[in-house]
Structures are given as C-alpha cells and as structure tokens.
C-alpha positions as CSV (number, residue, x, y, z in Angstrom):
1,X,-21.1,17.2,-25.8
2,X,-17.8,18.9,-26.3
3,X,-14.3,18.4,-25.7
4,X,-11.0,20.0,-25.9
5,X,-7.4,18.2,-26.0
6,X,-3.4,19.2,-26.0
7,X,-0.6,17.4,-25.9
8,X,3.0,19.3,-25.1
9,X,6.7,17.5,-25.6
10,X,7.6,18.9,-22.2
11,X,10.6,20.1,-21.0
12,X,13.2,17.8,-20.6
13,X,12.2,14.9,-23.6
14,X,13.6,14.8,-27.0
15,X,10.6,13.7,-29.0
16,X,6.6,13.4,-27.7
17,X,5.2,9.6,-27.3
18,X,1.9,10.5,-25.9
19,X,-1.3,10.9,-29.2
20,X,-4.6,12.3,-28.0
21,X,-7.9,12.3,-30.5
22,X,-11.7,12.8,-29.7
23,X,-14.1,12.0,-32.2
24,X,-17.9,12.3,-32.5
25,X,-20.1,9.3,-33.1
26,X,-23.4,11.2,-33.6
27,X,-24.0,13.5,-30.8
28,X,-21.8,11.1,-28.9
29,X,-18.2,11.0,-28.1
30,X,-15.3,9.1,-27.9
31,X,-12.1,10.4,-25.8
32,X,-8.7,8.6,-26.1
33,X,-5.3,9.3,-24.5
34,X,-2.3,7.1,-25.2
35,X,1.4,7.0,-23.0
36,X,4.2,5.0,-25.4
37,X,7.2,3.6,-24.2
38,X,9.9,2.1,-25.5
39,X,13.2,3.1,-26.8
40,X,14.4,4.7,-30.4
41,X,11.1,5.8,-32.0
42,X,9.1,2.5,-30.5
43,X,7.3,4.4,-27.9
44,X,5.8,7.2,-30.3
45,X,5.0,4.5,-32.7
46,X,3.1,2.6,-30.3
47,X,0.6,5.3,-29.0
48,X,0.2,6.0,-32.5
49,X,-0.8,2.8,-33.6
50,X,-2.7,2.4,-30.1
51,X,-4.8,5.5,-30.9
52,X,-5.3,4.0,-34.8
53,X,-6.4,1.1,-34.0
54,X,-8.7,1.7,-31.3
55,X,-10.8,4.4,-33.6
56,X,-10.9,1.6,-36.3
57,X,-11.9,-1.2,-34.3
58,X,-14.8,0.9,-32.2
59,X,-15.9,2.5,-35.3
60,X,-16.4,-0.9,-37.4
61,X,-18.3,-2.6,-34.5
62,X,-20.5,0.7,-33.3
63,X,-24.0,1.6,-34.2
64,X,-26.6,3.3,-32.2
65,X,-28.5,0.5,-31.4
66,X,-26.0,-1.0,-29.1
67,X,-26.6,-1.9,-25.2
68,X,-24.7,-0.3,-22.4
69,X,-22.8,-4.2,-21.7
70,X,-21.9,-3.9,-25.4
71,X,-20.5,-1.0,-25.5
72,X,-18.2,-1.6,-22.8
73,X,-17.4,-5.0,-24.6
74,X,-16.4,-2.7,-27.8
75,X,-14.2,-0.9,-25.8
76,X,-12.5,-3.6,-24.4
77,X,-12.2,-5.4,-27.9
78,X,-10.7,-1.8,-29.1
79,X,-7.9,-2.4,-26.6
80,X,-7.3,-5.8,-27.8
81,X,-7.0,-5.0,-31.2
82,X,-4.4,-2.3,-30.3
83,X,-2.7,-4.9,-28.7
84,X,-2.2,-7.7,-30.9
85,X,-1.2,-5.1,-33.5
86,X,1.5,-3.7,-31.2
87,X,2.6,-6.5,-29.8
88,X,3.1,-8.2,-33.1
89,X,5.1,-5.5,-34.3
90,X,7.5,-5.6,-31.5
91,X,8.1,-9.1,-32.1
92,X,8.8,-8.9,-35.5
93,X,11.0,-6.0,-35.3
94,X,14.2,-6.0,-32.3
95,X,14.2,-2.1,-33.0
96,X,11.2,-2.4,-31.3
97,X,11.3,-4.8,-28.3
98,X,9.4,-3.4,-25.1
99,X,7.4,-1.0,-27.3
100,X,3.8,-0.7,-25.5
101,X,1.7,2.4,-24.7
102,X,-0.8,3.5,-21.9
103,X,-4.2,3.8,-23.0
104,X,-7.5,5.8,-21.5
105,X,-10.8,6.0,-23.1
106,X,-13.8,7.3,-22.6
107,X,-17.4,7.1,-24.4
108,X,-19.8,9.5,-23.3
109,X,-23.5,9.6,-25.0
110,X,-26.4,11.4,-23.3
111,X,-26.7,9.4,-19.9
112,X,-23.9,7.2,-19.4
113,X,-20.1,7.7,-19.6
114,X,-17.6,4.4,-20.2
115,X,-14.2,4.2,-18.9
116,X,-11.6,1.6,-20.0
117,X,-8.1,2.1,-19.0
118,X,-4.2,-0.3,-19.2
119,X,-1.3,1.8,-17.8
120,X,-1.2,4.5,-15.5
121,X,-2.7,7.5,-18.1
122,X,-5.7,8.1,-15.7
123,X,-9.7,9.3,-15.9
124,X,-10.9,11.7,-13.8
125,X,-15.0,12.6,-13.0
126,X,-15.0,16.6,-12.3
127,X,-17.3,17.3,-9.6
128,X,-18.5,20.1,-8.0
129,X,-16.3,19.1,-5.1
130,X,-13.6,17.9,-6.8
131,X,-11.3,16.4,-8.8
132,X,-12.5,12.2,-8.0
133,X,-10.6,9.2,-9.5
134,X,-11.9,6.9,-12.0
135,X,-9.3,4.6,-13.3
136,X,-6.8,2.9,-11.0
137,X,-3.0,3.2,-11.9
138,X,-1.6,-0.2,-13.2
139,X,2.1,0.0,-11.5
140,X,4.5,-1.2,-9.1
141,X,4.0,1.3,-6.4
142,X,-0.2,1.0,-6.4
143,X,0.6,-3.2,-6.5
144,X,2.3,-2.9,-3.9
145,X,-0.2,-0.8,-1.8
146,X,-3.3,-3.2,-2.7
147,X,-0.5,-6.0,-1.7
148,X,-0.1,-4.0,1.7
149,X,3.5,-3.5,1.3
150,X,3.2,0.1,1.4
151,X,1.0,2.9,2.7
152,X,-1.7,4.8,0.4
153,X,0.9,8.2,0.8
154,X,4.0,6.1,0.3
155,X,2.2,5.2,-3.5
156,X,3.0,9.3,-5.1
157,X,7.2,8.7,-3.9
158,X,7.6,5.3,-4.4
159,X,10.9,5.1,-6.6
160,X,8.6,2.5,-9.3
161,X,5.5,4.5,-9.1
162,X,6.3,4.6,-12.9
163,X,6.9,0.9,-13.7
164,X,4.3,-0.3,-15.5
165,X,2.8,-3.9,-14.4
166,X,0.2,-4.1,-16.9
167,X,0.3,-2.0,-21.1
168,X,-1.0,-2.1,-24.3
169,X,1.2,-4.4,-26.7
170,X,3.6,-6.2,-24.2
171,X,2.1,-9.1,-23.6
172,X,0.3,-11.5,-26.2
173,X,-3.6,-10.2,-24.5
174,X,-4.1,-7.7,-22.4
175,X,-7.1,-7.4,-19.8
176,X,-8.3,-3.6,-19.3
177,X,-10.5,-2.3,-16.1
178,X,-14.2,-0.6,-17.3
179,X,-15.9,1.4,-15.5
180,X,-19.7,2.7,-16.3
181,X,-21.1,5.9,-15.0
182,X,-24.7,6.4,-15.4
183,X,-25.4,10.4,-14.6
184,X,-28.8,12.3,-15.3
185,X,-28.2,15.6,-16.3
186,X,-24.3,16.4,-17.0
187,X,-21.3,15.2,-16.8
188,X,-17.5,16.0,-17.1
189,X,-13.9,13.9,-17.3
190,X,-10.4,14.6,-17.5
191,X,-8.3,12.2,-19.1
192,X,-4.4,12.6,-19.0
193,X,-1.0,11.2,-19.1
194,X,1.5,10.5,-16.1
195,X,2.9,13.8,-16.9
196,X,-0.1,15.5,-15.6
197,X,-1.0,13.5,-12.9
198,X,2.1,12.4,-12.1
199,X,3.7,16.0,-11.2
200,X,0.4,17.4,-9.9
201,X,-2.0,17.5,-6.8
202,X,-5.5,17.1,-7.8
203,X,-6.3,19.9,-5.7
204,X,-4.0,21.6,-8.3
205,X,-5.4,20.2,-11.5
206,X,-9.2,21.4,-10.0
207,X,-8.3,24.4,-9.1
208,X,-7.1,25.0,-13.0
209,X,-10.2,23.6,-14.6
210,X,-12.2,25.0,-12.3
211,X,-10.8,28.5,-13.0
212,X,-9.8,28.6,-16.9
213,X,-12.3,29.4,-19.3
214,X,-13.7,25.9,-21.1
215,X,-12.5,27.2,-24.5
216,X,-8.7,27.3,-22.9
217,X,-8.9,24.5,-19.9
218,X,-6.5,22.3,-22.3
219,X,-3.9,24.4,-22.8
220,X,-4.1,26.2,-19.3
221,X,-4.0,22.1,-17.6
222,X,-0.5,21.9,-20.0
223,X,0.9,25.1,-18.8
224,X,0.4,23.3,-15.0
225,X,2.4,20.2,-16.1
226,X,5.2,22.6,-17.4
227,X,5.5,24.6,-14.0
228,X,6.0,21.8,-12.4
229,X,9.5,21.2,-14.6
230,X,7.8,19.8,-17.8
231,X,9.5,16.3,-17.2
232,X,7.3,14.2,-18.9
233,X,5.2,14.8,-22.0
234,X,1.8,15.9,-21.0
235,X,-1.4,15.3,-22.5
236,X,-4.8,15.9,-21.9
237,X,-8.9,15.5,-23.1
238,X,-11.3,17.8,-21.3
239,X,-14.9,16.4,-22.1
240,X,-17.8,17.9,-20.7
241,X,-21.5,18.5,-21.2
C-alpha cells in the first residue's frame, strides 16, 4: 500500500484550513482529509484538531484482530471523538463559534477499503473507466436534489452547493455515512477537499491521475485545482495498491 498527499493555500485565501495525514498501521493504511470553517483562525484549528483526534482515537481502539463491522464502528467513533472535542471548544470559546471541519477517511488493508465521510471533502474509487463516487456530498444543493427540488445538473451551480447541512464539531453528535469496499486484487482512492472537486470535472481529475507519474499524482492533482483560479484551498490523498 502507498499513498501520496498535498495540500496548497490556493489562490485567493489568506491562510490554509484544510490538514491532510496518512499513516500506516502495519502494512495497512489510514487516509484522512479535513475542510475547516469558521472565522479568525477557528476553521484551521478545527481540521487540526479533527485530523488529531481521529489518529488518536483509531489508533487506541485498533489492533489486527479486529472484524470488518468493527472497523467501520472505529471509524465512526473516530469522528465522534473529533466532534465532541470541537464542538466543546467552540462553546467554550465565542472566538470560536461556528468552528467545524469536513472530514474523509479511508482504511485500506489487503482486501477491503473503508470509507467514512461528514461534509462535502469527497472519496473517490479510481477505476479503469473512471473517476466513480464514493461518498455523497452533505450540502444544501445535494439536499435539495434527493428532496426533488432540483435536478441532478442543477446540484454543481446551485448558489449553496457549499452550505454545509451536516460537519464535524457543530452540533453536540454527529452521524457519518460508511461505506465498505471489498476488492480482490488492487485497489485505488482519491480523497480531496471542495477545492478539488469543487472546481473540477471528474473527467478532468482522471485524466490527471491517469496521466502523472504515481510518484507526482499529488502535486500534479494541485496544479489542476490552481488552473482553475485556486479559489479554495486544495487538498488531496492518493492511495493505491
């Protein structure tokens, strides 16, 4: 299993509030991307402390002994831990009100990859086909579309396709969506902030990984985010077989 990750200010933000880290558990590994928001410092603070949390929370409950249901449930506890923590700290602090953070993970071990995602930072499977999405994005404009309001192409314009119904550290508990994907002989995911996916086709992002060496497919997928005017930080975890 490897992996490669970057994260990039942008071009148009004063400070970056997106934290990336991969980190081997044996010859497994565990992929996380955070989003923060908030104002002042809140919303750096808060993908930090997401990103913290979550390692120290999955590492204390992990061993190799553990069943597929259990892992997932680790996962989920991880999230929850960087929840209370956040949303404790906003409560405590007004400097902090509204601080809360996307969050993406993914653990991958020989046969089976788990997904758990809050926000709109998104997981992708890379396919031989194709760029095919794993996580669903938890905002206004995709609410709307499951609500029937508006059409599947209306969901990339829609004016609140960046409002956030559902983050880490807002509310007092936070539910996240798992996924589990069994494979048999190899296996590869994309996990990256709105300021990838947001600004890019995945026809666009493909084409990229498909095309950069694996050694540079990080930096070459941050390069794409900044062509595309850099308006958002941009972060991204490459992890692959």
């Amino acid at each position: 299993m490897r992996y490669r990750q970057a994260t990039d200010i942008g071009l148009r933000r004063e400070e970056n509030q997106d934290a990336v880290r991969c980190e081997y558990f044996g010859h497994n590994l565990l992929a996380v991307v955070c989003d923060g928001m908030g104002g002042e410092r809140a919303g750096k603070e808060a993908s930090a402390i997401a990103i913290e949390e979550f390692f120290q929370r999955f590492s204390a409950g992990y061993s190799e002994s553990l069943s597929d249901d259990e892992i997932r449930k680790l996962l989920a506890s991880s999230i929850s831990a960087a929840n209370s923590v956040i949303y404790t700290k906003a409560r405590f602090d007004f400097k902090n009100f509204g601080m809360g953070t996307t969050c993406v993970a993914a653990f991958v071990n020989s046969k089976t990859a788990f997904i758990v995602n809050v926000g709109d930072s998104r997981a992708y499977l890379i396919a031989d086909n194709g760029l095919h999405r794993i996580t669903t994005d938890h905002n206004v404009a995709f609410l709307l579309y499951e609500q029937g309001k508006i059409s599947e192409e209306e969901i990339e314009t829609h004016p609140q396709k960046h409002m956030l119904v559902r983050a880490v550290g807002v509310e007092k508990t936070v539910t996240p969506d798992t996924f589990i994907l069994d494979y048999e002989d190899k296996i590869s995911l994309l996990l990256c902030s709105d300021g990838l996916s947001g600004y890019c086709s995945d026809d666009e992002i493909y084409e990229v990984i498909t095309k950069a060496p694996f050694d540079d497919v990080a930096d070459e997928l941050i390069k794409l985010g900044l062509s595309k005017g850099g308006r958002d930080n941009i972060t991204v975890a490459v992890v692959s077989d």
